[in-house]
N, C-alpha and C positions, 0 to 999 in steps of 0.2 A: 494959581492954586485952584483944583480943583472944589466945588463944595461936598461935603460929607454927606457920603450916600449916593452920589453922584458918577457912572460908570465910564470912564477915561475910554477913550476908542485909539488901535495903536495907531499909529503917524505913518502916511503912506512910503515912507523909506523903512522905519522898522518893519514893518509888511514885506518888502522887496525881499531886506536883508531876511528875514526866515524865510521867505521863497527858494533865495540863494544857498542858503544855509542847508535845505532839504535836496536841494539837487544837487549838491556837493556829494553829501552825505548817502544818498541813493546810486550817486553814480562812481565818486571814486573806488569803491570793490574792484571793477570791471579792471581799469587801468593797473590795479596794483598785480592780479593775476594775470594781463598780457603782459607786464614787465617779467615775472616772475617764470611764467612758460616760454619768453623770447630766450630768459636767460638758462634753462634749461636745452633746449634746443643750442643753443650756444655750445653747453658744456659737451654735448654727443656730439654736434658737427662742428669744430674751431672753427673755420673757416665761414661758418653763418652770417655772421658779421660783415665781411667785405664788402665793397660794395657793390658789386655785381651781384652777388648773390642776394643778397638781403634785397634787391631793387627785384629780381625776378621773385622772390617769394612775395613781395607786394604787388608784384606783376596778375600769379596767379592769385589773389585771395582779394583782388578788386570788383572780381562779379559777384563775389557774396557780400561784400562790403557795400555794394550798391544796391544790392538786391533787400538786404537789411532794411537800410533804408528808405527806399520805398515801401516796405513790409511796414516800417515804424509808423506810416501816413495811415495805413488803415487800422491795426493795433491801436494808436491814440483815439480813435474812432471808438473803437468798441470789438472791430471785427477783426476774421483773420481773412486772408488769401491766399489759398492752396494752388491758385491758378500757374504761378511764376515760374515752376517746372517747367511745364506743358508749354509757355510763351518760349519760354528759350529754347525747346526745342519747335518751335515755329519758325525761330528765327537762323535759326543753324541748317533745318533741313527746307525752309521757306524761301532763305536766302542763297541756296544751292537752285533750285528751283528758277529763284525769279531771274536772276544775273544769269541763267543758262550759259558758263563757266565765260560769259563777256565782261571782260571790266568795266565796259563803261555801260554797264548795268547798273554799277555800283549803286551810284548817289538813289538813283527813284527808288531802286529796290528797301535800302534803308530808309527812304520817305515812306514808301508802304509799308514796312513792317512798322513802321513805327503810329502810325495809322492806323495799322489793324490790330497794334498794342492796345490803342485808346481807345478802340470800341467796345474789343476785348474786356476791357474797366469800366466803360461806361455801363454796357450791358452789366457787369457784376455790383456795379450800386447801385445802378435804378431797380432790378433785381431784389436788392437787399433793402434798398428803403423804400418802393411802393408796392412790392409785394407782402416785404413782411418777412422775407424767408431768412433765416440765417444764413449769414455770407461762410458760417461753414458748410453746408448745404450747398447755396449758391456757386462756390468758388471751387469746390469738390467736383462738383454738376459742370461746371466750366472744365476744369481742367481734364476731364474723359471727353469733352466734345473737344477741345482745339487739339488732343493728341491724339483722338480718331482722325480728327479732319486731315490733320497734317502730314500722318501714317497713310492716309488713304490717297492723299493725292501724289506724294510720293511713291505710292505703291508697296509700300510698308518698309520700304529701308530706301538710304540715303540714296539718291539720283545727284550725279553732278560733282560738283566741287567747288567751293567759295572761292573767288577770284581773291588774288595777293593781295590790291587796294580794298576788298571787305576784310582780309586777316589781318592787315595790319595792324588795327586799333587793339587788337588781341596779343599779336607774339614780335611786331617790329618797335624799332625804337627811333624815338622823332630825332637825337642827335647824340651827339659825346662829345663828354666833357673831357679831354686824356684819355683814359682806359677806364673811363665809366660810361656805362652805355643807358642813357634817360629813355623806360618805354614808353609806347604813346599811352599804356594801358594807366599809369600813374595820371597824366594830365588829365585824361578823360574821369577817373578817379577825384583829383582835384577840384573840375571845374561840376562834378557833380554834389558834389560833398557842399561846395560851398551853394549852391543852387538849395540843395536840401536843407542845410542851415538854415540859410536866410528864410526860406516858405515855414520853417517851422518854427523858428525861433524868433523870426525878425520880425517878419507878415501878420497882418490882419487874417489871413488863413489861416496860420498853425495855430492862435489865441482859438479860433474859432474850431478848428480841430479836438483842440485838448479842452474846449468846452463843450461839444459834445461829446466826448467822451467821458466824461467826467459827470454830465446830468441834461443828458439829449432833452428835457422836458423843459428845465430851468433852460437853456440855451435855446430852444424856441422862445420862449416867453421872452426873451431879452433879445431877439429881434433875427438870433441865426437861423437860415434856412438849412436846414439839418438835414433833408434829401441831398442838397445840392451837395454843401459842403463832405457830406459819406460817400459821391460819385466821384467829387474830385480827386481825394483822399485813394479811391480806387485804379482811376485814371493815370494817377501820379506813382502807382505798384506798379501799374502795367509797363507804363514807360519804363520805367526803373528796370525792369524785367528784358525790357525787346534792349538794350543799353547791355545789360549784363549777359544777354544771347549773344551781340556782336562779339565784345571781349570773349566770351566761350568759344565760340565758332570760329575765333581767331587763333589760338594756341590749340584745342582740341580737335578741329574740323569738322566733318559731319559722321555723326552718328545718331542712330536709334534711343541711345540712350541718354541722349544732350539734355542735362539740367532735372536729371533723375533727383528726389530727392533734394534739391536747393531749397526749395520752398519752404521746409522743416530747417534747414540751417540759418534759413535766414530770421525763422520765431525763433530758434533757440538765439540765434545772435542778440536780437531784441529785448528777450528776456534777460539777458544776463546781461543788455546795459542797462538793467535798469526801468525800465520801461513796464508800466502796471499792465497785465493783460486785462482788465474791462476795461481798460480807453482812460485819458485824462493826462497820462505823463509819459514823458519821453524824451529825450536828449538824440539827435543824431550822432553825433560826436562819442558819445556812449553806445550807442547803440554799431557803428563802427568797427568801437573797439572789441565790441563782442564778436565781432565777426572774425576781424583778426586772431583774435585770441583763439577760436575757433580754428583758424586753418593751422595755428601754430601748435594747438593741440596736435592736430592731425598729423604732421610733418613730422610732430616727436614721434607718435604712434609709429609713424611709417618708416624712422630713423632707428626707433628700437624694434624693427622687423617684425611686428605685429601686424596679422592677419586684417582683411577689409572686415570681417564682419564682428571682430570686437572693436573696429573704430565705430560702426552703426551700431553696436552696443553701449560703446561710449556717448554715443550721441542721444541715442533715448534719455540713459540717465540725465545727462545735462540738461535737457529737456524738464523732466520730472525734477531733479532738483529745485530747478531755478524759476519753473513755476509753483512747487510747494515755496518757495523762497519770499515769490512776488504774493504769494496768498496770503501769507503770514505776515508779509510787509504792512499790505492792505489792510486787514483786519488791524494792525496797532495803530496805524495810521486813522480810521474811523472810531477806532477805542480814544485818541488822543483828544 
């Protein structure tokens, strides 16, 4: 029995339990309107469903899926990164370039790109936390320098062609099961989604993520190095990004215009799982399903014969929606 007058503190499971309770409650939306646009999509194409079909629309809608979340590492931060366009097309017209149409280019060339992903990111958080600059600024400022750089070494359009073993992670399939055919672009989906989990959910990283994001000032004082943790956080875009260039560069092959535009699909993905934009909350698993939902909008757009530039008008709004949505969130949330 408490004595009278005396302030009860809640029990570190009641604590969890409301933790659980708010991320539930923040993030189921997301999942009820990808059920809801799969099953529309359904009703215009019958055949959606199958399983061939339905595995290649997961096929294609795995670079934005991955790209998301990478995007969610620097969002829980505080920041965004406008860069991840510009990387995929590095790595589409980079990876033409470097494999100079030999296969056994392959493996080092993916080693480099994925190397010049992470410098790519380092430069964009040390950047953002010892200069000071906003990583929208900074990431802006990036992504005109790596699609200059990359236009210019090219010579301004695609040179080359990406060898079979660089496509395949993109448009082949690792086996069949009967007449279902598993692509590689699912596995590599798979094994990144769970990677991304675990760094954000599981790790001493993501606690330290979504504590600077959430009060960069309190999260020093309590022992986070708050540079480092904003470059990993960047790092870990980037990658995400040269990952979702392969997949691109796999089904689409090389063009000028590789990963126009993702960069904006991948915040609105974020924001509609869920995810605060000043930094602090985030689900990948959520953040995901936004992106899906996202390609599955599009599919219906494109299924009900609608024009490209009312799908980019669709896309603004979802944008403005879902961050008037996340403002509004925040504010009751800070009211509470």
């Amino acid at each position: 029995m408490a004595e009278p007058g005396s302030k009860t503190r809640p029990s570190k499971s009641g604590f969890q339990n409301n933790v659980l309770i708010k991320t539930v409650v923040n993030t189921a939306p997301i999942y009820i309107v990808l059920i809801v646009l799969l099953l529309l999509v359904r009703v215009v194409n019958p055949n959606f469903f199958d399983p061939n079909v339905f595995l290649g629309f997961l096929k294609r809608s795995a670079p934005v899926m991955i790209l998301a979340a990478g995007q969610l590492f620097v969002i829980a931060t505080g920041g965004f990164d406008l860069s991840m366009g510009a990387i995929i097309l590095m790595v589409v017209l980079g990876g033409a370039l470097l494999t100079n149409n030999d296969p056994n280019r392959t493996w080092w060339s993916i080693l480099t790109l994925l190397g010049l992903g992470s410098i790519i990111g380092f430069l964009n958080g040390a950047i953002t936390s010892f200069l000071r600059i906003p990583s929208f600024i900074t990431t802006l400022g990036m992504q005109l320098v790596v699609r200059g750089a990359i236009l210019l070494a090219s010579g301004g359009a695609p040179s080359g062609y990406l060898p079979d073993n660089f496509r395949v992670f993109g448009r082949g399939n690792i086996l069949g099961v009967g007449e279902v055919q598993i692509p590689w672009a699912l596995i590599v989906l798979v094994i990144v989604a769970a990677g991304d989990i675990f760094l954000m959910q599981r790790s001493n990283l993501g606690k330290q993520i979504l504590a600077v994001g959430d009060n960069p000032r309190a999260a020093a004082l309590s022992g986070v190095r708050v540079p480092q943790v904003r470059i990993l956080a960047f790092i870990l875009s980037a990658i995400a990004a040269v990952i979702a260039g392969i997949l691109y560069g796999g089904f689409s092959g090389t063009s000028r215009d590789a990963g126009q535009g993702y960069e904006l699909q991948a915040i609105a993905a974020v924001v509609l799982g869920g995810a605060r934009l000043g930094g602090g909350q985030g689900s990948v698993p959520a953040v995901m399903a936004g992106a899906l939902s996202l390609q599955a909008l599009f599919t219906l757009l494109n299924l009900l014969g609608l024009p490209k530039p009312l799908r980019d008008a669709v896309e603004g709004l979802i944008i403005i929606g879902a961050a008037t949505y996340s403002a509004f969130r925040s504010r009751q949330s800070d009211n509470s």
